[in-house]
N, C-alpha and C positions, 0 to 999 in steps of 0.2 A: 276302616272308618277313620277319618280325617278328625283332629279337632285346632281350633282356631286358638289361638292365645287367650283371647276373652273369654273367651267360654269355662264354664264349670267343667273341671275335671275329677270332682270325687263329691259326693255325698251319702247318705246313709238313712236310717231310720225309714225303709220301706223294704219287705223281704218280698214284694209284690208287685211293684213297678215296673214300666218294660227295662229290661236289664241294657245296658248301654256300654258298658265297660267292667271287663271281668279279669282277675289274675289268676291262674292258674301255674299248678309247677308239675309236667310232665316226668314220668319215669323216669327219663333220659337226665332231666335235670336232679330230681330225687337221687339219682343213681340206684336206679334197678340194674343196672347194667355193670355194675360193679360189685366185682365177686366177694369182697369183703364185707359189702355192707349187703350183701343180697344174702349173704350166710345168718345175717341174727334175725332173719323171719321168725323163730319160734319165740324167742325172747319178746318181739313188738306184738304179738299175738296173730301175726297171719295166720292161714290155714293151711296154707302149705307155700314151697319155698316159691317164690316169683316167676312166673313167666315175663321176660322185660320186652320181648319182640312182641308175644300177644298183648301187653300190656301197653306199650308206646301204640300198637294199633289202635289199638280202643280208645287211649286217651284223644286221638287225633280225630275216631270219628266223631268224639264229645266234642272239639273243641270245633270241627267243622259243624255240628249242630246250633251250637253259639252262635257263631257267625250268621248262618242260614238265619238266623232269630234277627239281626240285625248288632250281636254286640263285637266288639273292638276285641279279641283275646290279647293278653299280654301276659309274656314269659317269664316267672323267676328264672333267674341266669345258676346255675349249679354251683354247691360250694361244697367244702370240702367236709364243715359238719352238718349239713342235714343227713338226713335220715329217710329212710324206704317210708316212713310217714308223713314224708313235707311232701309228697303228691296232694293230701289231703290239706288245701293249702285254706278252707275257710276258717281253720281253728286259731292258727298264729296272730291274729290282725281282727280290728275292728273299723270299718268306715262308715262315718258319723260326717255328719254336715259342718264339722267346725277342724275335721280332720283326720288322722289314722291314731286307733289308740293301738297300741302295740301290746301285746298279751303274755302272759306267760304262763305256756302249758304246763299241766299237771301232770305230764309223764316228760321224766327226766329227759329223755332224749330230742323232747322238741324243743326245748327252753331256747337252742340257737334259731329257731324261726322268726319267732319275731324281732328278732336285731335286723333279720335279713329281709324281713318282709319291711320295718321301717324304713333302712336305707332304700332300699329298690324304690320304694315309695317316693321318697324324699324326689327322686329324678323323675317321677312323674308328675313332680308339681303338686303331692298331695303332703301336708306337713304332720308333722306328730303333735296328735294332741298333748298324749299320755302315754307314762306307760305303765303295767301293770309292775310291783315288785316286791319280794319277799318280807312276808310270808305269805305273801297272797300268790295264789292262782287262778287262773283263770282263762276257758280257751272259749273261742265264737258259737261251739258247737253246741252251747250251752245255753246260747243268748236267741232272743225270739224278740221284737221288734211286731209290740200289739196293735201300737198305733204310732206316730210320728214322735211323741212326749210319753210313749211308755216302754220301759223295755225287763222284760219277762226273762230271769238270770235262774236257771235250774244250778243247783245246791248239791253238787255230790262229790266223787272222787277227783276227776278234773277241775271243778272251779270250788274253788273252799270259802268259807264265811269271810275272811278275809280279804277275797280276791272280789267277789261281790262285795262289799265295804267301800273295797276303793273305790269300783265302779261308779257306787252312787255318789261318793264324794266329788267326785271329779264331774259328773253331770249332774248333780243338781244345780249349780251354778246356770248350767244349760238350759235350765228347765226341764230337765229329763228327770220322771219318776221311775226308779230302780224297784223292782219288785223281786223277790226271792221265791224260787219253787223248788220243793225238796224232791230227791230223785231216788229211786226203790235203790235195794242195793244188788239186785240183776244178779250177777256172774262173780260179785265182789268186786275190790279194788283190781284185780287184775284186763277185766274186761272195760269195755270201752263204752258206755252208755251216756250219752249227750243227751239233754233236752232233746235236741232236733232228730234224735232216734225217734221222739213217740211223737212228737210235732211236726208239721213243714205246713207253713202257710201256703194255699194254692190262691188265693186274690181276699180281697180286705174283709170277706165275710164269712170265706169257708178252709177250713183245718181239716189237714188230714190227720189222722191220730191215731196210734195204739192205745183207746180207751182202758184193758183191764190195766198197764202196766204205769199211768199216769196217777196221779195223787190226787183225792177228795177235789182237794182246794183248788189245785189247777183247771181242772173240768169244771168248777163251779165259775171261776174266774173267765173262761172263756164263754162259756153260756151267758154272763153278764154282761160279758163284751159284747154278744152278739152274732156270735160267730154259729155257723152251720159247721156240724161234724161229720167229716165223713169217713167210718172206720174202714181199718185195714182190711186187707183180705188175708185172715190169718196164718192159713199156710202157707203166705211169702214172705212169713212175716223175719224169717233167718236168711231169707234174700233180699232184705233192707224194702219191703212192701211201704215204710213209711217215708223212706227219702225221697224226694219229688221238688225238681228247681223248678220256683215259679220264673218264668220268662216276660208278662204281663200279658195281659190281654186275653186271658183264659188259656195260654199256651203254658206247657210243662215239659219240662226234660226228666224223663226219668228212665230206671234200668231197664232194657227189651228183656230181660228173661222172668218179669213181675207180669205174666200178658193177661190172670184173671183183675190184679191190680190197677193196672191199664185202662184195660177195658171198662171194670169200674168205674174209673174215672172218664174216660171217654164217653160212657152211659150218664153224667152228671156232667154232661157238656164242657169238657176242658178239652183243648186242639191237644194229645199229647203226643211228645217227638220223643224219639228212644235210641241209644246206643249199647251194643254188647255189655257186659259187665263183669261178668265171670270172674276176671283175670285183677280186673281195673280194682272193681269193686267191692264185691263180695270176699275178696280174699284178703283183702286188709280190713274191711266191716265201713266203707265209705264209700256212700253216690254220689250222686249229682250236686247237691246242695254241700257235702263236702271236699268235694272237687275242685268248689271255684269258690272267690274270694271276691263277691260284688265290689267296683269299686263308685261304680255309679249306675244309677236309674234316674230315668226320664218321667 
């Protein structure tokens, strides 16, 4: 997909729009394929040490699913310190209509993502707003987009009171209302629990959610919004049953090996497209909405 000079090349504040332009950072670039960094899976919490052949597979059927949707993939280029986590490429980066806010993850080994997700950016004509910086943390995976002027920042081991702070400093100028949602303590500090674990918007009315594992206030919050829930199907729920990329237009990408999940959703009228996951996703604990790193919707 083609774009003209004049044309918008990045915006943000819709997790629901048709998707038009997506970044993503393949294994290859991650380096799964390199034996030194494919040896500290136990350390990042994988499940077991990496498949990069079945893994480069999958990621390609995801990325030809994209496409097939109608968006633009584009490549982080590999560097020397990412990490078997920079596949999971929505956490590093924020795209916002005024620009890319560049993040800094709560697990020590991604903090080089976002330097690299800003630069790459910069050559795509998308500028730096902001960027997140110490003490604060904070990564995308945390961030939920309720409406265009509101954005919904889950409060846990990844993004810290701090790293939400900035945020809202930096966009209330914008007119962006930052709102804080506190997050269970799961697995502990070790495990990996994002907002968009128990959330993923599927279009501007209906949420998919893991209900027991959400807070009072959140669920209250969203029922005021408006929003239609519709829960997991629990015994997927350790095969990422809540991760689901809205594509727009009632269409979703989400993992083939979730098929009561699915169908679920296919039974509540959404077109949904699916890729293996196994190797991609469930083994490092990120799907489809972790995957890719919107940089525009239409």
């Amino acid at each position: 997909m083609s774009h003209s000079a004049t044309e918008i090349h990045f915006n943000g504040h819709s997790m629901v729009s048709p998707l038009d332009r997506v970044l993503v950072c393949s294994p290859h670039s991650a380096g799964w394929n390199q034996r030194e960094r494919a040896a500290r899976w136990r350390e990042l919490g994988f499940h077991h040490a990496p498949d990069f052949v079945q893994a480069q597979a999958q990621h390609d059927a995801m990325c030809r699913e994209l496409e097939a949707a109608g968006a633009e993939v584009i490549e982080l280029p590999p560097a020397a310190d990412l990490s078997l986590d920079a596949v999971y490429a929505h956490d590093a980066s924020l795209a916002t209509d005024f620009g890319l806010i560049v993040l800094r993850p709560g697990k020590a080994n991604r903090e080089p993502e976002g330097r690299h997700h800003g630069s790459f950016c910069l050559r795509l004509a998308i500028p730096t707003l902001a960027k997140i910086v110490a003490p604060g943390t904070a990564e995308a995976g945390d961030m939920v987009w309720l409406d265009a002027k509101t954005l919904l920042i889950g409060h846990g081991y990844r993004t810290n009171a701090a790293g939400i702070a900035q945020m809202g400093a930096l966009l209330a100028p914008k007119g962006i209302e930052v709102l804080s949602a506190p997050l269970p303590y799961s697995r502990g500090p070790s495990a990996c629990l994002h907002l968009m674990s128990l959330i993923s918007l599927l279009d501007e009315q209906t949420a998919l959610v893991d209900l027991p594992w959400l807070a009072v206030e959140t669920v209250e919050l969203l029922k005021a919004r408006g929003f239609h829930l519709i829960e997991i199907d629990y015994s997927e729920r350790d095969t990422l049953a809540c991760n689901a990329l809205a594509l727009g237009k009632k269409r979703l990408l989400a993992i083939e090996e979730n098929h009561r999940m699915n169908n679920r959703l296919r039974g509540a009228g959404f077109d949904v497209r699916t890729f293996p996951g196994n190797e991609l996703s469930i083994n490092g604990g990120g799907g489809p909405t972790c995957l890719t790193r919107p940089l525009l919707r239409r």
